[in-house]
Every structure is written in C-alpha cells, then in structure tokens.
C-alpha positions in Angstrom: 64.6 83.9 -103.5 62.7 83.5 -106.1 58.8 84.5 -106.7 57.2 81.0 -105.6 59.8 80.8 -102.5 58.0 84.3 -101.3 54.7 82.4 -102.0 55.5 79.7 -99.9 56.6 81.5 -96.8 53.5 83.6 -97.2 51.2 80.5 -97.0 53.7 79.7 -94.3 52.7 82.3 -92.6 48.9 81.8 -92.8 49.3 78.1 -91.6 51.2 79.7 -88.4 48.6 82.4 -87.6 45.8 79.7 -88.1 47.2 77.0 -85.5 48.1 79.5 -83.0 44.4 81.5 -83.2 43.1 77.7 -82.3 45.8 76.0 -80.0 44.7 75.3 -76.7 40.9 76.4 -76.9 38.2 74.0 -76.3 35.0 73.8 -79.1 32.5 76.3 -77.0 35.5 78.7 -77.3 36.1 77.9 -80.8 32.2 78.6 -81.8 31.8 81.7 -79.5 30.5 84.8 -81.5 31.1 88.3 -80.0 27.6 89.1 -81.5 25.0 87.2 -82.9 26.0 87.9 -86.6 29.5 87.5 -86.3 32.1 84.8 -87.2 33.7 82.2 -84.8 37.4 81.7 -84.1 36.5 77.8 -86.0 34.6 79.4 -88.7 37.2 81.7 -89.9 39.6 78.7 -89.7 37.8 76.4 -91.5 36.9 79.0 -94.3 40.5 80.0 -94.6 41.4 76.4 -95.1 38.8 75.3 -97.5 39.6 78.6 -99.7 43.2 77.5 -99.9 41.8 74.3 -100.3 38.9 74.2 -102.9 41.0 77.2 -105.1 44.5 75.3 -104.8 43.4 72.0 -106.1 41.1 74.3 -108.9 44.9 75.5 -109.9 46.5 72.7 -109.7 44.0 70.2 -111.0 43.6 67.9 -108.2 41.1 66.4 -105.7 40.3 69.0 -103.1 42.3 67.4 -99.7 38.6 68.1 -97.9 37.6 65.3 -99.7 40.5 63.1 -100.9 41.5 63.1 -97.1 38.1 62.4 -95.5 38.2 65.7 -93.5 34.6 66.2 -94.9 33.6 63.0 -92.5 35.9 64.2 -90.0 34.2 67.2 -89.6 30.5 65.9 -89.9 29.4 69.5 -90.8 25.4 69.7 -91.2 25.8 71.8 -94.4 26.6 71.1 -97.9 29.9 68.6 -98.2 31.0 71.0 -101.1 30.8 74.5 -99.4 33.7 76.4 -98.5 32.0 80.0 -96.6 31.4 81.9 -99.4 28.5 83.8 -98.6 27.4 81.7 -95.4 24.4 83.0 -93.3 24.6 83.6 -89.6 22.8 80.2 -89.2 25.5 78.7 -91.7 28.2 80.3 -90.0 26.9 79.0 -86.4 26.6 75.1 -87.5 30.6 75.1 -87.8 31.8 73.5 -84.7 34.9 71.5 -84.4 37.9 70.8 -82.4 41.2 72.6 -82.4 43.0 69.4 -83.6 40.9 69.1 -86.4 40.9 72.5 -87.3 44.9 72.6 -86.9 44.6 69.8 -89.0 43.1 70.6 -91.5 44.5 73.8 -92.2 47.8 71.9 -92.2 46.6 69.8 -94.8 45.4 72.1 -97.2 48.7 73.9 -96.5 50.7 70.8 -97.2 49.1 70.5 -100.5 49.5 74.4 -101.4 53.1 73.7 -100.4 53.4 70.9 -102.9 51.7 72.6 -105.7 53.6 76.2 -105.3 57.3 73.8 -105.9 55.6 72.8 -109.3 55.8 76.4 -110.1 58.3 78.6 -112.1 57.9 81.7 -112.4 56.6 81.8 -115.6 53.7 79.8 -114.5 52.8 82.6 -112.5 52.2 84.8 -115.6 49.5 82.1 -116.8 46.1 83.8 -117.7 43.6 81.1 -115.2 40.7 83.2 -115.6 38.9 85.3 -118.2 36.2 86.3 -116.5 37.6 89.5 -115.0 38.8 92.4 -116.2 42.1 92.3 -116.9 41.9 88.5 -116.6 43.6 86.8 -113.8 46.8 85.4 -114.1 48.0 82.2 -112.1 50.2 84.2 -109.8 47.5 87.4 -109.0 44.9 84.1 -107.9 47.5 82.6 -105.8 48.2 86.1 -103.9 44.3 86.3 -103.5 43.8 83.5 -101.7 46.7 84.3 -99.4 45.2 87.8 -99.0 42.3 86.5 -98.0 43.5 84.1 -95.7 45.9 86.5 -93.7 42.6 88.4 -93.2 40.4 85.7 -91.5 43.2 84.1 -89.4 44.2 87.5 -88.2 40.3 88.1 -87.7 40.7 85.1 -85.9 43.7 85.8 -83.6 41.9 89.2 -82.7 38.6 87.0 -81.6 41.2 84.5 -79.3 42.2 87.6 -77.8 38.8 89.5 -76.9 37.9 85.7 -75.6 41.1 85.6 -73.3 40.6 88.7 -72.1 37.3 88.4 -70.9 
C-alpha cells in the first residue's frame, strides 16, 4: 500500500460516515439544531462535501463538481452559490436544508472526484509545496490530510447529532 492508497480509503471512510449520519432521516431531521447556535446533521454534510469539494478541484485544477454537476441548482441554497461553511453564521448555518438523497449525493460526488484525483498521484506529488502562505509551507500531501481531518470531524459531529435525535 502505498501513500495515496491510505488517502483513498481515508476519504473512503469519510464518504461512509457521511451517508450513514443522513440515511433514512427526513429534511426537519436533517435541519434540527440541539441549540439555537449549533450545526445541523445537513449542514455538517454539506460543509464536509463542499471542503472536499472546493479544496480538491483547487489541487487538482478543475471545476468544483458543485458547480460542473449542477448540485448548486439542485440544492437551491439562499446563500452565496460559491460558499462552502467557512465561517457561516447561525442564520447561514440554518438556511441549509436539503434532502438525504441529495446530501448522499453530493458527498458521493465530491468523493468520486477526490477518488479520481488522489489515482493521479505518486507519491512524490505529495511532497509538492501548494501553498506558501504558512509557515512551513504546505505541501500537496499535508493539504490533502487536512481536508480529510476536517471532514472525519463534521461527519462524526454528525453521526453524534443522528444519535441524540434517535434517542429522543
């Protein structure tokens, strides 16, 4: 196994988590916040697949799936086509409602994508400086384990929220 086959189950592994946090629940279950500040189960979905999303295709070079798909007018969102979470308000967070499917699906899609970049990859690629900005500047592979990191978090943020709302 080499270091992009670990990559790809990883994302594997977010794509799972994601589906399974949204499978079977209806959109006032999806948008239910424990407390008024707090993320939804299809919030934390939808941000973990427009991260993967919006950063992949940055990597890669290529047209964001949100849009080359049309799951920005499949979601109708009343915010900015372009955003992706970062630094949403509560109000922001509240406005995204959508269906499991569509969620599922999306998430899928960005995965898909991910998937097809990360075989491109050798592990030299991974040594690649992307961005200078930081200190020590970010290679190709430390970005790609980033966005996985932060993805594990919100679906698992997410499975915990499916379970308080199944419990109740």
């Amino acid at each position: 196994m080499n270091s992009t086959d670990v990559l790809i189950d990883l994302f594997g592994r977010i794509v799972e988590n994601g589906v399974a946090a949204v499978e079977g629940l209806d959109k006032d279950q999806l948008a239910h916040r424990p407390a008024p500040d707090t993320n939804s189960i299809a919030w934390l979905v939808w941000h973990t697949a427009r991260v993967q999303d919006a950063q992949v295709a940055h990597l890669a070079g290529t047209e964001q799936v949100w849009f080359a798909q049309g799951w920005v007018d499949r979601f109708k969102l009343p915010i900015d086509p372009a955003d992706h979470g970062y630094g949403h308000s509560s109000e922001q967070v509240g406005k995204v409602r959508a269906s499991a499917d569509l969620l599922a699906g999306y998430l899928r899609a960005a995965h898909e994508a991910t998937i097809a970049y990360l075989r491109t990859l050798g592990d030299d690629d991974l040594d690649e400086v992307v961005d200078t900005n930081w200190d020590p500047p970010v290679t190709r592979g430390v970005r790609l384990v980033s966005i996985a990191d932060d993805d594990a978090q919100h679906v698992g943020q997410a499975a915990y929220l499916r379970g308080l709302l199944l419990a109740r």
